[in-house]
N, C-alpha and C positions, 0 to 999 in steps of 0.2 A: 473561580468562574466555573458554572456549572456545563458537565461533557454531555452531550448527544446523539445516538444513536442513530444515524436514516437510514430506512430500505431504501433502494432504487428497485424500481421494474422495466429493465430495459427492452424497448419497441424492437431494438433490432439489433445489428453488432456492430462495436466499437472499431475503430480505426486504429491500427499500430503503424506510428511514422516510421520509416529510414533509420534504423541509428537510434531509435529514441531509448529502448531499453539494453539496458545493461541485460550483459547473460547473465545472471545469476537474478535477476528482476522480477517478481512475480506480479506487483501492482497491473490492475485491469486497465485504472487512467492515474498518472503518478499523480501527486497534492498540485504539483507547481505548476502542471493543466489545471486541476480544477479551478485553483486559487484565479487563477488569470480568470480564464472564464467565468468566474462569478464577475468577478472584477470589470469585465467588459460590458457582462450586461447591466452590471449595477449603473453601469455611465450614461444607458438608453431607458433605464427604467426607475429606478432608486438609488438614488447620487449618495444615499447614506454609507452604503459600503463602500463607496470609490473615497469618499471623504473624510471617514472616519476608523475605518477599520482595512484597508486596503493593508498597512503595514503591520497589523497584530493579530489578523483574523486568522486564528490554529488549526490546520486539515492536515488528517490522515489521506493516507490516497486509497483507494477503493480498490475491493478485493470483492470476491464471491462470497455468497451463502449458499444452502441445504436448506428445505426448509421441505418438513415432510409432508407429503398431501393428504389432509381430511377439513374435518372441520375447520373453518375462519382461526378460529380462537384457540386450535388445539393442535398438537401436533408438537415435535423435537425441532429446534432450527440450530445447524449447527454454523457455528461462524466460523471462516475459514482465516489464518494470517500469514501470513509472510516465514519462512524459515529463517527463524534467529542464527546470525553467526555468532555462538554465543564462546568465546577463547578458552582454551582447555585450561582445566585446574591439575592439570598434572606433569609431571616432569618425563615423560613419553616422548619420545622424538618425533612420533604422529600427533603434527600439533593440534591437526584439524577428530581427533579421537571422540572429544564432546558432541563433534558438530555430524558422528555417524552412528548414531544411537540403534541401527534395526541389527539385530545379531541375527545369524544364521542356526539351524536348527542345534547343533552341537553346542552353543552359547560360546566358543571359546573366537570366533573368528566373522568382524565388522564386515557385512556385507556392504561394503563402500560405493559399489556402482550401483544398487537400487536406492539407498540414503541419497545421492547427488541427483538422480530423477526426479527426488522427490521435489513440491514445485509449492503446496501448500500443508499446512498442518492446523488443525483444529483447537479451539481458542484453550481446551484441558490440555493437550499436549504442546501449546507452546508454551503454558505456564512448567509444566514439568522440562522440558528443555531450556527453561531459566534458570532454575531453583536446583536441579537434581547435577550432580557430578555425572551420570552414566544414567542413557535410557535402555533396557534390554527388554528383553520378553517379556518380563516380570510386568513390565506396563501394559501388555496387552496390548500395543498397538495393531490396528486393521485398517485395512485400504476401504477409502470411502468411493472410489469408482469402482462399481461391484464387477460391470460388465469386461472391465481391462484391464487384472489387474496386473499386468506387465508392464504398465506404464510405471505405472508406483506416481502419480503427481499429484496427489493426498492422502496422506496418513492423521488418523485419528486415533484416540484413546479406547479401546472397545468399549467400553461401557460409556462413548457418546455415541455412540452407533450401535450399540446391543440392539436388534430386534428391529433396527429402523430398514424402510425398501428403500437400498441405493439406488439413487438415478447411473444410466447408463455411462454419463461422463459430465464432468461442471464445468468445465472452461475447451472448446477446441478453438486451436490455432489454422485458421486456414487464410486463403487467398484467391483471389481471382483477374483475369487479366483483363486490363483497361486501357484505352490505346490515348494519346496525346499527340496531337495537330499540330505541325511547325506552321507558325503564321508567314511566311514568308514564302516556302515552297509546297504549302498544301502536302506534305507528306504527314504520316501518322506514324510513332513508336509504339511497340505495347511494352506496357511495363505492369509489372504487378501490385495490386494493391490487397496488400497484408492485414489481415484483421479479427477478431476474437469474435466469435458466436458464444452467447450467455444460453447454455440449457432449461428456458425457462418453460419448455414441456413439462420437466419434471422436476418443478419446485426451484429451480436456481436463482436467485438475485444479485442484485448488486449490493455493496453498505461502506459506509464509511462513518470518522468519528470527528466532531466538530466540536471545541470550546465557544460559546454561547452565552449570553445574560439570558435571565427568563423574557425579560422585554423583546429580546430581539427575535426570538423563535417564529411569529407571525411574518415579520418580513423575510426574515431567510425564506422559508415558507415558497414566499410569494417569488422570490429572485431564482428559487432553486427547479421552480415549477415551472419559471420563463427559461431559464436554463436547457431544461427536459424539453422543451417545445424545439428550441433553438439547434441542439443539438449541440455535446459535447465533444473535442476534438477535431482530428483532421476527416475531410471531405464530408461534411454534412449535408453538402446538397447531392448526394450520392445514395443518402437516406443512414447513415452511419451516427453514432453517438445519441441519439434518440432516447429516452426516457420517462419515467412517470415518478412523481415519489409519492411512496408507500406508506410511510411513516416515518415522523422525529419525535422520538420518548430519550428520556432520561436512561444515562448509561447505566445499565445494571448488567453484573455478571458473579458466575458461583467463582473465577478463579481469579478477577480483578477488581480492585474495588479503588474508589475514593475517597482518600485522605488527606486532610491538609490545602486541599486542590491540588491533589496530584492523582494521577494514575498509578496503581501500585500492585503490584503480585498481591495474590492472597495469603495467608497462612504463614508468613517468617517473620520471626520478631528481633533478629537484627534490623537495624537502620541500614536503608537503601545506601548501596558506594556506586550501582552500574543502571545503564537505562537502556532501553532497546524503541528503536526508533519504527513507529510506523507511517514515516513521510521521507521524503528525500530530505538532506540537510544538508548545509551549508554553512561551515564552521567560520565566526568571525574571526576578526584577526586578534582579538583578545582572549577568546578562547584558546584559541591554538598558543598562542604564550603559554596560558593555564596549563598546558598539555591536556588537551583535551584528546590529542592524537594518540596519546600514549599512553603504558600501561594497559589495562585490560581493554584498550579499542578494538575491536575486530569489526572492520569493515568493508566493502568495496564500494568504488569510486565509477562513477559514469559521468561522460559531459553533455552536459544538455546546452542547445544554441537552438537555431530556427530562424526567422526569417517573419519581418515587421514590412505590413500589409493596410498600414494606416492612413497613407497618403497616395490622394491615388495619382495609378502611373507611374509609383517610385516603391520598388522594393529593395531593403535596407536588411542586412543581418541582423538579428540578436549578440549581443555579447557573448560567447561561450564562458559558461561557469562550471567549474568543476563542483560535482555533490554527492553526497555519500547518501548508498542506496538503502531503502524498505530494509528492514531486520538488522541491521547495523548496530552496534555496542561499545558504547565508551561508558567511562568514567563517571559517576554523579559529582559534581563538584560543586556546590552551591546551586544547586535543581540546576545548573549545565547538564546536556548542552539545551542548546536555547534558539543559535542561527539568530538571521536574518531573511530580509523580502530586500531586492539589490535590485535597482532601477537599469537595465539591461539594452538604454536605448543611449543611440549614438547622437550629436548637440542637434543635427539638422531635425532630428524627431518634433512633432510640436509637443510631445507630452511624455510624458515617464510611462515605462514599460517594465511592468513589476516581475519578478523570478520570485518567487516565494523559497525560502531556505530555512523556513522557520519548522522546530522540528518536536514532532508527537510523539511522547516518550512514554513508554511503559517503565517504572521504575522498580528495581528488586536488591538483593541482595546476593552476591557476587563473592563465593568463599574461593581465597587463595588458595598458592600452592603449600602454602604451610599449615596450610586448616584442611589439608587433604591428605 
């Protein structure tokens, strides 16, 4: 099935729940929101996705771009992903060695506390943080927030950034405070509500990756632009989750490509053994037999739950499922892993309340500690 690429242009800034991200999380809205949220509105608009595709339909979860300003047509756009936890290939008692690639001037000693700032990496350097044993200077890496760079919350390959004008910053984390009304005694809390401003002054978007038929690309289209209107996420009548899309074109890229219908690293001519995840996942219970947990896994773990708003007058919890987050790394074991979409509502619900766990793998090849 062929993969697809969409801009978003987001109207305003996205909502971050309570509890919803893991630390170590970079995703802007995770897959297992979006999936839902197509989902809900496929039920008021086009019953095709509620009916047909609810349990199979493949989303990455959504990350920033770069995208440099001049002409429409012309210009660098860098895509931003997730920080692979990719498990060391060497017998180091610093297990995490692979996963701190920025050296310090003298090359002998890992600057470890600006590599852990770091929040996103650029789609050349997350291919080399697959493929390579050790990133150092030698790769040229450079901070794509020109104006901060004490942050360190993306790192690029300098020659995807040679000569480009960095915007002042791609993703801020802010907040503001909003008060809530006890309906009983007419008092008011304030509480804060948390949420991501998209730099889109200076070129920044949204994008994510969707498995697709060529037939279907017309109505997604149409479902994903009711979506934008609708707002995606928590509190959109607060003007939050808002949207436009951009474009959906066929995946192409200089460092990943498509074969077989798979997602694949560029450039290594071993067969794929590991895959790195860019959606939450949710390992079935056949997998985990397989060991899909073990061996080269490197991952962390977040619980996602929330709260069903379907019936009115009556609010009902979601099921908490435990799910392995954005950049995550197991095993390839027969194109495992794979997941599921798990019905997260309890019997009084009138209908199924879908958690997507289904999981978007970039797949490569993974040298031991014996091939090192």
């Amino acid at each position: 099935m062929p993969y697809y690429r969409i801009k978003l242009k987001p109207k305003g800034p996205f909502f971050i729940g309570q509890n919803s991200h893991a630390r170590k999380s970079t995703a802007i809205v995770h897959s297992d929101v979006l999936h839902s949220a197509l989902i809900c509105v496929s039920a008021i608009t086009d019953t095709y996705w509620l009916c047909e595709r609810a349990t199979n339909l493949k989303l990455s979860s959504i990350y920033p771009y770069y995208k440099e300003k001049g002409n429409k047509n012309s210009g660098r756009t860098v895509f931003l992903y997730p920080k692979p936890f990719v498990p060391s290939t060497t017998d180091d008692t610093n297990n995490e060695s692979i996963n701190e690639p920025y050296q310090q001037k003298n090359e002998e000693k890992l600057d470890k506390k600006r590599w852990k700032k770091t929040k996103y990496v650029s789609e050349g350097l997350f291919k080399e943080l697959l493929i390579n044993k050790e990133i150092t200077q030698s790769a040229q890496i450079k901070h794509l927030d020109g104006a901060d760079e004490s942050k360190d919350s993306v790192l690029c390959l300098k020659e995807e950034v040679d000569k480009l004008k960095l915007p002042n910053k791609i993703v801020i984390e802010n907040y503001k405070i909003s008060t809530v009304i006890d309906r009983i005694n007419n008092q008011t809390t304030p509480y804060p509500q948390n949420f991501y401003e998209i730099n889109t002054d200076e070129g920044v978007g949204l994008w994510f990756l969707v498995e697709l038929q060529e037939d279907e690309l017309d109505k997604f289209k149409k479902l994903l632009s009711t979506l934008g209107e609708l707002g995606l996420g928590g509190e959109r009548t607060s003007g939050f989750g808002h949207f436009s899309v951009q474009s959906i074109e066929p995946f192409t890229s200089e460092h990943i490509i498509v074969e077989n219908g798979l997602l694949k690293v560029k450039g290594q001519e071993q067969p794929y053994n590991a895959a790195v995840t860019l959606s939450l996942y949710h390992p079935t219970k056949e997998e985990f037999e397989k060991g899909i947990l073990t061996g080269i896994a490197s991952y962390e773990c977040t619980v996602r739950g929330g709260w069903i708003h379907s019936i009115a007058g009556y609010d009902s919890p979601k099921q908490s499922i435990r799910m392995c987050i954005e950049g995550s790394v197991f095993p390839a074991i027969n194109s495992m892993p794979y997941g599921d979409v798990t019905d997260i509502s309890y019997d009084q619900n009138p209908h199924p309340i879908y958690r997507s766990g289904l999981a978007f793998n970039i797949y490569f090849y993974h040298a031991s500690k014996e091939e090192n």
